[in-house]
C-alpha positions as CSV (number, residue, x, y, z in Angstrom):
1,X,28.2,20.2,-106.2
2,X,31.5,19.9,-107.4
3,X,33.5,20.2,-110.6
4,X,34.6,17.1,-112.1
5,X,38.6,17.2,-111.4
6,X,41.0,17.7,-114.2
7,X,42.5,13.8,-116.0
8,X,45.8,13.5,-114.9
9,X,46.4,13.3,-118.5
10,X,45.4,17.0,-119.6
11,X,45.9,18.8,-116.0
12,X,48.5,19.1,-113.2
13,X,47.4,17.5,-110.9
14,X,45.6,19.1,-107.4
15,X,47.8,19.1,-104.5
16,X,51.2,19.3,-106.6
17,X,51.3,23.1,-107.4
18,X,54.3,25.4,-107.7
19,X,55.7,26.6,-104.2
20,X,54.7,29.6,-102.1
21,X,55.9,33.0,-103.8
22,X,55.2,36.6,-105.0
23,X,54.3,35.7,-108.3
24,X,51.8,32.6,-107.1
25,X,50.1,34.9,-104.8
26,X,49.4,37.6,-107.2
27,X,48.4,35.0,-109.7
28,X,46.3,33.3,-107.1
29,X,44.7,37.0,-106.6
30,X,43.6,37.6,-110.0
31,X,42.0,34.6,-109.8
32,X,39.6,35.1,-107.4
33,X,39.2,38.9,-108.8
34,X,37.6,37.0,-111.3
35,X,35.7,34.4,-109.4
36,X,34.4,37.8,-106.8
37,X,33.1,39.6,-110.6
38,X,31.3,36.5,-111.8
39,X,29.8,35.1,-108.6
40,X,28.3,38.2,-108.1
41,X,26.9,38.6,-112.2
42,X,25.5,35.0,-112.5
43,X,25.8,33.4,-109.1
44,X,27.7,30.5,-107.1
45,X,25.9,27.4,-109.5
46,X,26.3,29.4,-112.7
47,X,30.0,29.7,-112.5
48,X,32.5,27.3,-113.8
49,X,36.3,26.7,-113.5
50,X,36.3,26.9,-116.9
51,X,34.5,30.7,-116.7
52,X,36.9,32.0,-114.1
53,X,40.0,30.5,-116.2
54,X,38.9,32.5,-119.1
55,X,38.0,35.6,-117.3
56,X,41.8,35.3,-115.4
57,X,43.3,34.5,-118.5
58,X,44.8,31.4,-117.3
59,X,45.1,27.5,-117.7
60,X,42.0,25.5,-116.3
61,X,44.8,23.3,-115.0
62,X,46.4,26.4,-113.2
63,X,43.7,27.0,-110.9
64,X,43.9,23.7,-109.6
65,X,47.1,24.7,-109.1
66,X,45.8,26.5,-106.2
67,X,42.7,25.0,-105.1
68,X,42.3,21.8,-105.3
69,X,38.0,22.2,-105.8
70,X,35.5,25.0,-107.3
71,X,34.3,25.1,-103.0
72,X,37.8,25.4,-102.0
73,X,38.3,28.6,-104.7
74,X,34.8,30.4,-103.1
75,X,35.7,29.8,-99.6
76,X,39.5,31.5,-100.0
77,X,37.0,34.2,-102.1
78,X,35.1,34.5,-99.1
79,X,38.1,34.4,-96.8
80,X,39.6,37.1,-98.6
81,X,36.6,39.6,-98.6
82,X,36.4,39.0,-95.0
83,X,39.8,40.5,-94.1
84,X,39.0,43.1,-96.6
85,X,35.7,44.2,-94.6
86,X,37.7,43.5,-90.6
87,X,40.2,45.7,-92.1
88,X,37.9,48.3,-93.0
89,X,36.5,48.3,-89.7
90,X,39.7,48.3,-87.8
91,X,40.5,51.6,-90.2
92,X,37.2,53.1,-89.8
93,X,37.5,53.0,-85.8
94,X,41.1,54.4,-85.9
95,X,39.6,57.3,-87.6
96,X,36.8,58.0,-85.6
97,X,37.0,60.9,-83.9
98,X,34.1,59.4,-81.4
99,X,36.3,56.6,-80.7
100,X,35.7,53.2,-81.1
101,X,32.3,53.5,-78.7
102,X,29.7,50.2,-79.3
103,X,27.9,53.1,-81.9
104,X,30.5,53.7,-84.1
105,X,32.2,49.9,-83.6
106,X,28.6,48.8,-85.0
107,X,28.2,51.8,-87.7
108,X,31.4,50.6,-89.3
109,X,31.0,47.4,-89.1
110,X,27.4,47.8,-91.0
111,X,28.7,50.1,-93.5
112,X,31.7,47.1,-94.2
113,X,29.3,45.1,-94.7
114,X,26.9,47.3,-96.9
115,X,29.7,48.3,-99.3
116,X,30.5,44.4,-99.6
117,X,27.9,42.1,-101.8
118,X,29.8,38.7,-100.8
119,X,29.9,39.7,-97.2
120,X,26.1,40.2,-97.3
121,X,25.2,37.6,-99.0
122,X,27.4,35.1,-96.8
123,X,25.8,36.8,-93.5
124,X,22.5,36.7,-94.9
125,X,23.0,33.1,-96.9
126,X,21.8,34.6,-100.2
127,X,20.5,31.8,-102.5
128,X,20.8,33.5,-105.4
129,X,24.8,34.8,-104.9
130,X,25.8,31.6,-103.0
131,X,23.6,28.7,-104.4
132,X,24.8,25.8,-102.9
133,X,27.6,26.6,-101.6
134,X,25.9,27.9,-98.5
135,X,24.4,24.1,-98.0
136,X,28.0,23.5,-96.6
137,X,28.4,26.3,-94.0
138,X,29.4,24.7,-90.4
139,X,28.2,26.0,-87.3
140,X,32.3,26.0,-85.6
141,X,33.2,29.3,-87.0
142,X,29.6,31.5,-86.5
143,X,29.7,30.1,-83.2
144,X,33.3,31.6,-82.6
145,X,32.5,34.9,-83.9
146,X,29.4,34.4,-81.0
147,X,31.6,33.3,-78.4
148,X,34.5,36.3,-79.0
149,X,31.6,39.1,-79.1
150,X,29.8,37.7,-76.3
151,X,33.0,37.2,-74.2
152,X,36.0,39.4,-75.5
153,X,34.0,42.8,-76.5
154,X,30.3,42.4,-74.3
155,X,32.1,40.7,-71.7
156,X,35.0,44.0,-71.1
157,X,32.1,46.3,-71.4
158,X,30.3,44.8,-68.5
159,X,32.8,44.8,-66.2
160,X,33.8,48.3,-66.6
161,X,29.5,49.4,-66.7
162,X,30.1,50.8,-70.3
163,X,26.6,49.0,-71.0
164,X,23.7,47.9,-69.2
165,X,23.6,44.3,-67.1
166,X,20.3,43.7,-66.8
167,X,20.2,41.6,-69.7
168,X,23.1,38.8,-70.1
169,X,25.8,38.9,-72.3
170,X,24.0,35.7,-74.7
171,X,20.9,38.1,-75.0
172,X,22.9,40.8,-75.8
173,X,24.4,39.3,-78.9
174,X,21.0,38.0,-79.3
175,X,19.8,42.0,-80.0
176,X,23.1,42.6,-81.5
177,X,22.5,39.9,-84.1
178,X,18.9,39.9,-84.9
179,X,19.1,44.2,-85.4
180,X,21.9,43.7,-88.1
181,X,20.4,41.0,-89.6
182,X,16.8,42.4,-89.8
183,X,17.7,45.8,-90.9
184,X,19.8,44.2,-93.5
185,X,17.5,41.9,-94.6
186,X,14.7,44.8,-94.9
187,X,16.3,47.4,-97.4
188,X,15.9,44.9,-101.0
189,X,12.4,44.5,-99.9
190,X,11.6,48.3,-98.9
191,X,9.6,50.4,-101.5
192,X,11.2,52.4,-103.3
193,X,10.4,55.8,-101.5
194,X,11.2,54.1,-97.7
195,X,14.8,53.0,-99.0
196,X,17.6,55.2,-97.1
197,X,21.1,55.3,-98.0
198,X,23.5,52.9,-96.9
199,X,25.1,55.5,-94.6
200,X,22.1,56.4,-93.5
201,X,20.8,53.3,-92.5
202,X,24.2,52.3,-91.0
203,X,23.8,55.7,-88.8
204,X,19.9,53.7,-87.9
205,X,21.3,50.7,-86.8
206,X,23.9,52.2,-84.7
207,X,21.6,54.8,-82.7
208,X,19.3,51.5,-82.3
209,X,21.6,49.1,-81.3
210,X,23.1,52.1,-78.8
211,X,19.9,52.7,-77.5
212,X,19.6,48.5,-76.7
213,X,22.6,48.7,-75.0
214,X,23.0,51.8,-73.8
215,X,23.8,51.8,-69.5
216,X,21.9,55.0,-69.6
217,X,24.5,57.4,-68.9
218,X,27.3,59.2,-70.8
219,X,30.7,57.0,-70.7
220,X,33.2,58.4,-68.4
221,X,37.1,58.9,-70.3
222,X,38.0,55.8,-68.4
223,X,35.0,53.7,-69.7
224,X,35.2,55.3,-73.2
225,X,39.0,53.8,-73.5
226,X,37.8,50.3,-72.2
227,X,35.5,50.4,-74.9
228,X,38.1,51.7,-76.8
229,X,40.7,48.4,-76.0
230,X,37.6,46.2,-76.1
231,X,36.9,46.8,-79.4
232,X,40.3,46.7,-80.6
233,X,41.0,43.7,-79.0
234,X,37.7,41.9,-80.6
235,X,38.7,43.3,-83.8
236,X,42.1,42.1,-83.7
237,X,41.0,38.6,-82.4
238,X,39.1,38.4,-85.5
239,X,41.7,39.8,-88.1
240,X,43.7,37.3,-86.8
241,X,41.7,34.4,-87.3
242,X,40.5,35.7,-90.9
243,X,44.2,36.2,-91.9
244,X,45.3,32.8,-90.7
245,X,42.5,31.2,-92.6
246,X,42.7,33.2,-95.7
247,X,46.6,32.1,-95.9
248,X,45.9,28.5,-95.7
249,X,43.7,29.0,-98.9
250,X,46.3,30.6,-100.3
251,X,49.5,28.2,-99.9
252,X,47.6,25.0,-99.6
253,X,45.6,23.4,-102.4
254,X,43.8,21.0,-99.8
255,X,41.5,22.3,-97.1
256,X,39.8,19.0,-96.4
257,X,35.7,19.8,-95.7
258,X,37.4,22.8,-94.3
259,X,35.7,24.9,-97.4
260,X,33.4,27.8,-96.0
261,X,34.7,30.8,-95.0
């Protein structure tokens, strides 16, 4: 699945780029402002090194300045949309007016995801955007993201009755998971005068997922700001990890089998 590396002759070689700095990182994000346009025009298999180089107007050698594989550049891609859509979130909720209820936690997070082709196609393991790169996905990381929802955000909202017990937390983010990925699986293959718009449908998912966990009651102030923390601290959780990942593909050339997002 890889590119052929660079001869040592012709190309620095991986591992032995230029030190952290302003100038590396902006370089290192035009890049992958390249790789993001042509992964999404032609697809994960149909780009080359030599493609993004030309579109970034750099060395091929450069990029493996930076990343020391083709898998390695995609996965700090990946990394970076992926703060890009948590921060989105984290914004969206601040603005709320609602405040960051389970509804508008999930509408935002939909409508990140919706406005955000690589995101969708990593959560849905689109083929035709991702090829094979999605052959390599591990199993640590989506069960983390299962783990923190289940236990950080369902788990705070239990306690405090913000949503109803008589399912556990595990089917919970069974509901949770299955809705978003159904509805977003649905809309491509919807004729043509069934399809909503993306706000609209993230408005559907919300009021469904809402009406799966609703406790069947109206939050009181005090549980309204515990689902307030709860989904600040699950958001933060996750920023933190996605940041913390993303600068390892940005200051380290080597990530090991460590590629997917």
């Amino acid at each position: 699945m890889s590119e052929a590396m660079p001869s040592p002759d012709t190309e620095p070689r991986a591992g032995r780029g230029a030190p952290p700095g302003p100038g590396r990182e902006e370089r290192a994000h035009r890049i992958l402002d390249a790789a993001a346009e042509l992964i999404l025009r032609w697809g994960y298999d149909k780009t080359t090194i030599d493609d993004i180089a030309r579109a970034a107007g750099v060395a091929k050698g450069t990029i493996y300045l930076h990343w020391k594989s083709r898998e390695a550049l995609f996965a700090a891609l990946l990394r970076r949309d992926r703060v890009a859509m948590l921060e989105q979130v984290r914004a969206g909720l601040a603005a709320d007016p609602g405040g960051a209820t389970p509804r508008s936690l999930f509408r935002h997070l939909a409508l990140a995801v919706m406005t955000r082709p690589l995101m969708k196609a990593s959560l849905l393991s689109d083929a035709e955007v991702l090829g094979k790169l999605i052959r390599n996905k591990p199993t640590v990381q989506t069960a983390a993201a299962m783990r923190s929802l289940s236990e950080v955000y369902l788990g705070a909202l239990r306690e405090h009755g913000a949503v109803r017990t008589d399912l556990s937390a595990v089917e919970q983010v069974n509901v949770i998971t299955g809705t978003m990925y159904g509805f977003f699986m649905i809309t491509p293959r919807m004729p043509e005068d069934h399809r909503l718009s993306g706000e609209h449908l993230a408005e559907l998912l919300a009021d469904t997922l809402h009406r799966a966990l609703d406790a069947g009651r109206p939050l009181t102030p005090g549980q309204t700001a515990e689902a307030t923390g709860a989904a600040v601290a699950f958001l933060d959780e996750a920023l933190r990890v996605a940041r913390e990942r993303l600068g390892l593909s940005l200051t380290t050339t080597d990530l090991g089998e460590d590629y997917r997002s």
